[in-house]
C-alpha positions, 0 to 999 in steps of 0.5 A, spaced: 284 273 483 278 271 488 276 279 488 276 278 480 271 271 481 267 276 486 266 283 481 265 277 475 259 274 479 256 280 481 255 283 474 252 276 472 247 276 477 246 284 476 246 281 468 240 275 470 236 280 475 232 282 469 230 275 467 228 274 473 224 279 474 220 278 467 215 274 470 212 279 475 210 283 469 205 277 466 201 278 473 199 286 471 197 290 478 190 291 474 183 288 473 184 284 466 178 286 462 176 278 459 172 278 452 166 273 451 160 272 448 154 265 448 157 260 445 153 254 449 156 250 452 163 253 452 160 260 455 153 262 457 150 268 460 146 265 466 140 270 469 142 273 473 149 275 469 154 269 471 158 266 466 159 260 465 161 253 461 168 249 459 172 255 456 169 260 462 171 256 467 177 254 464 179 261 465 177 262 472 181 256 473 187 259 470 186 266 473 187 263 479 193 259 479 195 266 475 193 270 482 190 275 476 184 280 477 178 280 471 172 281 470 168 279 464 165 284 458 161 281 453 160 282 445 160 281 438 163 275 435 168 279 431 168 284 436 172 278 440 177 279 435 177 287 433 177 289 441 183 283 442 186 286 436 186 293 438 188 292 446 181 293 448 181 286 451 186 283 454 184 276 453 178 272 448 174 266 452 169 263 448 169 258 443 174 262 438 176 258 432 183 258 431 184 261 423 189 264 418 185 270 418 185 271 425 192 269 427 194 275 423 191 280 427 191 276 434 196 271 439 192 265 440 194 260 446 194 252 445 189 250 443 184 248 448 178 243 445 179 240 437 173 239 433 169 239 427 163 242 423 157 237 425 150 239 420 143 239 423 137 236 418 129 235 420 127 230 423 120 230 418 123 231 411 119 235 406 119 230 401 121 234 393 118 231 388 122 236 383 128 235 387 128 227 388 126 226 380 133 230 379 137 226 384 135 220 379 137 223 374 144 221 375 150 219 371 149 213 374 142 212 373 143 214 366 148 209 364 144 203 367 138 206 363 142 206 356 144 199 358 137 195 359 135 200 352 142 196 349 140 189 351 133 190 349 136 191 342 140 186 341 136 181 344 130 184 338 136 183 333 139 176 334 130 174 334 130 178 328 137 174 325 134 167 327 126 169 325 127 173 319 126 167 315 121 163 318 117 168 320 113 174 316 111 178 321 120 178 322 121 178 316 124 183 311 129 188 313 125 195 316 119 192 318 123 185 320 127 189 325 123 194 328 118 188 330 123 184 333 126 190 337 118 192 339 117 185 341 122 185 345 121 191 349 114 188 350 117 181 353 121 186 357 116 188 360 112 183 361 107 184 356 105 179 351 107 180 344 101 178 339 107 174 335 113 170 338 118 167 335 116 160 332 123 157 330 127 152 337 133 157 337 127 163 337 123 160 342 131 159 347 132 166 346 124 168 347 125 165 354 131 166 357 130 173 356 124 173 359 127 170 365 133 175 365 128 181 363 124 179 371 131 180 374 133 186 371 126 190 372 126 188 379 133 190 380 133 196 376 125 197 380 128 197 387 134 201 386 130 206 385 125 204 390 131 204 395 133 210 393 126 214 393 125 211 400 133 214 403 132 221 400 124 221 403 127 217 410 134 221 411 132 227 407 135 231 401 142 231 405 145 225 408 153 226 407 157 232 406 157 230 399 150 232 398 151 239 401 153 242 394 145 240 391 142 243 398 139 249 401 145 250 407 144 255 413 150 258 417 151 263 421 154 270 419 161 272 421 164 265 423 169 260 419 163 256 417 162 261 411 170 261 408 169 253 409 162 252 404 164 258 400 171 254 398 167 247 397 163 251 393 156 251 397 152 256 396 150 257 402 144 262 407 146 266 412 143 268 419 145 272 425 143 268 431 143 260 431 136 260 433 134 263 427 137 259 422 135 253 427 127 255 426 128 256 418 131 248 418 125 247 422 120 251 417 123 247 412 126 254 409 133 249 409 135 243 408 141 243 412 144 247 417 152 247 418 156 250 424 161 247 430 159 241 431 158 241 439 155 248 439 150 245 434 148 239 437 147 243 444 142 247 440 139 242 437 138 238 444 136 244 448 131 246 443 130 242 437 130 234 439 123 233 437 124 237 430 131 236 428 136 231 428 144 232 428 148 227 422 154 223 425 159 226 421 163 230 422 168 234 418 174 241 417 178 240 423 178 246 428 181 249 434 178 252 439 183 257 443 184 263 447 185 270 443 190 275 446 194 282 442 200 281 439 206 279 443 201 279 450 206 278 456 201 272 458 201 267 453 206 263 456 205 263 463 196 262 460 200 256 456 204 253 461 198 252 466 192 250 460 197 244 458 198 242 465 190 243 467 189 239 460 192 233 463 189 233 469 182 230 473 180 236 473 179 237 465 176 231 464 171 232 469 169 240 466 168 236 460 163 231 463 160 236 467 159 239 460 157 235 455 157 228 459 161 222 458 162 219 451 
């Protein structure tokens, strides 16, 4: 019985042998070739050739608790994906947007940093003329037109019902209703009709009405006063809203594009952030949208003087690490980001980076 016990343990352990051995094989006895590519401030190329920033040091953190050997190769944004996908990379460090496109092709790690798309506008707005008249041109502003018309009207008519006849000049049914209605719109407006109503009931309307045609014209005057002076502060784009009705810039090959071109927004695209950046700046653009951290350090490196970032921010994303499909990494790299993210060591990568909130 106790040599039955003893070959039965002996085959257990012969059994769970492999299992414990499968760690060894994430820790590859080679060079592991890391794919990056500028994405300030989550990884830049200094002169002299050294990487740095969150997701570079994030790496060489994780590198390091790992005991693995690398070395970096810089390329394209999509080469990023293609390489990883095609097991010419071992791993993707940047600032890699976690999609439904790329998770077919690649295996992303925990998510590292959530953000949002942020957009850029120009400090000095061209004003549009062309553009402003048909913002005003509104839903909105129709029907507060057609109302003071209506009121214009029925306040013509009730003169001419109570004048009609008391008054030749409101008298008669055409002419009658005609000059009340005229004399209206002119008391409206603060004119001065050359006839005014002459009986006691007249004269009440005549004015109340003039009294209430101030406060509506005032009113009417400064919403559009107000909205002239928002759309020549703030610029044509002010919200996500506006976006639709704007020139928008991004940059080719990102998630920004499938983004706008879900919503609608018809949109430019441009291969460098600097070159969409410099057409917002030229007024070739009335708004520039990509991840906002990425775009607000070009904006503050480059740009504060000429453009400003909006305080929205909007569509989620996930920055992760790219690996190939069934990488024996990924579980070992996950383990040691979660433990790295709730550490002192992570909140201090951050501020060095982006600074204190």
């Amino acid at each position: 019985m106790f040599k039955s016990l003893i070959a039965v343990a002996s085959l257990l352990f012969v059994a769970a042998a492999p299992l414990h051995a499968q760690p060894a094989r994430t820790a590859p006895d080679r060079v592991l070739v890391i794919g990056t590519k500028e994405a300030p401030p989550f990884s830049m190329k200094g002169e002299d050739g050294t990487w740095s920033g969150i997701s570079i040091d994030l790496w060489r953190k994780i590198a390091d608790e790992m005991h693995l050997r690398y070395r970096f190769k810089e390329t394209s944004l999509q080469g990023l994906i293609d390489e990883t996908a095609a097991g010419q990379l071992d791993a993707a460090v940047a600032a890699l947007t976690v999609t439904s496109e790329r998770e077919r092709v690649v295996d992303f790690t925990q998510p590292f940093y959530s953000t949002g798309l942020g957009i850029a506008v120009s400090r000095a707005s061209v004003f549009d003329w062309w553009r402003l008249i048909g913002s005003l041109f509104s839903l909105g502003f129709l029907w507060a037109m057609l109302g003071l018309i209506g009121v214009t009207i029925l306040v013509g008519l009730v003169v001419w019902l109570l004048e009609r006849r008391h008054s030749e000049h409101f008298g008669g049914v055409r002419k009658g209703l005609v000059s009340s209605v005229w004399w209206s719109a002119l008391t409206m407006t603060q004119a001065g009709p050359d006839e005014t109503p002459g009986t006691f009931w007249g004269r009440i309307i005549a004015i109340v009405w003039m009294g209430a045609s101030v406060l509506a014209i005032a009113v009417f005057t400064a919403g559009i006063t107000s909205q002239i002076t928002a759309k020549q502060l703030q610029g044509v784009v002010h919200g996500v809203e506006d976006l639709r009705s704007a020139r928008v810039g991004a940059i080719e090959g990102t998630a920004t594009l499938e983004y706008l071109t879900k919503r609608g927004v018809r949109f430019r695209a441009y291969p460098t952030m600097k070159d969409g950046l410099e057409a917002l700046k030229a007024g070739s653009l009335d708004a520039f949208v990509h991840d906002r951290p990425l775009l607000a350090w070009y904006v503050n490196k480059d740009f504060s003087s000429s453009l400003n970032m909006l305080d929205t921010v909007f569509a989620k994303q996930n920055y992760a690490i790219a690996l190939p499909m069934d990488s024996l990494i990924r579980m070992p790299v996950n383990l040691v980001m979660l433990e790295l993210m709730h550490s002192q060591w992570w909140e201090d990568l951050n501020a060095k980076y982006l600074g204190k909130e």
